[in-house]
Structure formats: C-alpha cells, structure tokens
C-alpha positions in Angstrom: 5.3 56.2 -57.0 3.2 53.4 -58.1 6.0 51.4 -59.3 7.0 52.4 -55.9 4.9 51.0 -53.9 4.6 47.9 -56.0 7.7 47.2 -55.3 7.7 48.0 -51.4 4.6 45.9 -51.4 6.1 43.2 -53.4 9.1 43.1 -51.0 7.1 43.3 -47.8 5.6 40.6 -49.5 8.3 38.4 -50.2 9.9 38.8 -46.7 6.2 38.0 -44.9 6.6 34.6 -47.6 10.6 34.0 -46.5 9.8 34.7 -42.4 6.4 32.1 -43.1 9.0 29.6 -44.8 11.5 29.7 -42.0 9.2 29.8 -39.5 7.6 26.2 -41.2 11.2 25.0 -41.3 11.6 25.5 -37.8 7.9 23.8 -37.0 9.0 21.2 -39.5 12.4 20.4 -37.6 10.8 20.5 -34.2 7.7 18.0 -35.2 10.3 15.8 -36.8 12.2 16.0 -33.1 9.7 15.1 -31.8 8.5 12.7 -33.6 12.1 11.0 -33.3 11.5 11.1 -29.7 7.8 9.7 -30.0 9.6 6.8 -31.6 12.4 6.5 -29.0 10.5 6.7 -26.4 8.0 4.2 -28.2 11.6 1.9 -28.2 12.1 2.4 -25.1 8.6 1.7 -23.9 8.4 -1.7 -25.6 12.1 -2.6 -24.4 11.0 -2.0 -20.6 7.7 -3.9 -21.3 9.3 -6.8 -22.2 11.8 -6.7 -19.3 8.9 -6.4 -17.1 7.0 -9.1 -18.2 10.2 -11.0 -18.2 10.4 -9.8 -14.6 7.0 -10.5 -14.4 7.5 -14.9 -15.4 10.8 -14.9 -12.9 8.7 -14.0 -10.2 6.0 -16.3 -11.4 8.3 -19.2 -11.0 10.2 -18.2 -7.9 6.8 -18.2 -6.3 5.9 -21.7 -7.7 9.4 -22.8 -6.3 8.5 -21.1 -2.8 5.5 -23.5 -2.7 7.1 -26.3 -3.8 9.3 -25.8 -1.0 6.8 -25.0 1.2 5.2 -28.3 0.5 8.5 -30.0 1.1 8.9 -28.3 4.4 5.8 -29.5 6.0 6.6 -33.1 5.0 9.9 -32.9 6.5 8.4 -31.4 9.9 5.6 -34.2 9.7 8.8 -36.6 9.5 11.1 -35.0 12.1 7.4 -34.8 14.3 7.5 -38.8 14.0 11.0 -39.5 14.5 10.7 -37.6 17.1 7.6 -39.5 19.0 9.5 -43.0 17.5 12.5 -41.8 19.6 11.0 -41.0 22.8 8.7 -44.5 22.9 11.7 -46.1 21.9 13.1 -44.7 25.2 10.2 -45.2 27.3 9.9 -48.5 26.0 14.2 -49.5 27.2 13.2 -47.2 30.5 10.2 -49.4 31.2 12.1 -52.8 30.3 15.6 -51.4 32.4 12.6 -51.2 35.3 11.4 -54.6 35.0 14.9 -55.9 35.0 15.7 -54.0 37.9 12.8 -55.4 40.0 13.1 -58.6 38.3 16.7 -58.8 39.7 15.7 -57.3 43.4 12.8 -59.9 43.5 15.4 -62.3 42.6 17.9 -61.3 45.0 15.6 -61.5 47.8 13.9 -65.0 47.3 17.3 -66.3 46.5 19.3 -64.8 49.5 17.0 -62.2 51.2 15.2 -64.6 53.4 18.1 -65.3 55.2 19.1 -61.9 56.2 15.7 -61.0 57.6 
C-alpha cells in the first residue's frame, strides 16, 4: 500500500508538474504575442509619427506660402487702388479740357460771327 500510494502520489505529482509546464508554455506563447504586437504596434507608432510630423512641415509651409500670398495680394489691390484713381483723373482731367475746348470754341463762335446775328 505504501508503495501504493507513493506511486499515486508520485503520479499526481508529475501530472500537477506537466499541467504547470503547459500551462507556462501557454503564458510563455501569449507574452511572446504579445510582446510581438508591443513591437508592432511600437512600428507602427513611430511610422505614423513620422508621417505626422511630415504632415506637420507641409502644413508649416503651405501656411508660409498662404502669407506670402497674402502679402502679394494686398500689393496688387494697393496697385489696382492707384490705377484705378490714375484712370479716373486721367478722365476728369480730358472731361475738364473737352469743356474748355467746347466753350473755348462757343466763345469763339460768338465774337467771330455771333455779333451779327443778335
């Protein structure tokens, strides 16, 4: 009986040792998953860091053209604003002279050939 239980013991023993080992095989497999996927992930982490900051400088530099542009834009209005006024005293200035040249003639007219009609 001794030799018996020994041996049950011994068995119960080595089954409790083989469940332990596969049960640490199966922890072992799962931490090394997981650790593959910490790394992956750790991959994919830096990968989208990059693209971001990437990202991050094209922005940067569209903005710096926007201003530039910006800057461009208000010269041009300040230009179109003073072609603009240049245009319309130019006018004013042919309007005022067609004027004079109009009652220059009439007052010509008149002393020349207006006294004798009245």
């Amino acid at each position: 009986m001794l030799s018996s239980d020994v041996e049950s013991a011994s068995l119960d023993q080595r089954t409790r040792l083989l469940h332990n080992n596969r049960t640490l095989d199966t922890t072992s497999d799962r931490i090394n998953r997981a650790l593959r996927v910490g790394e992956e992930s750790e991959r994919i982490g830096a990968s989208i860091i990059t693209h971001v900051s990437d990202q991050n400088d094209q922005l940067q530099r569209t903005a710096d053209t926007l201003d530039d542009i910006d800057v461009e834009l208000t010269g041009a209005r300040r230009t179109l604003r003073l072609i603009w006024r240049r245009v319309i005293t130019n006018n004013l200035f042919w309007l005022l002279i067609v004027i004079v040249e109009v009652i220059s003639i009439a007052i010509i007219w008149y002393v020349r050939w207006g006294r004798f009609i009245i």
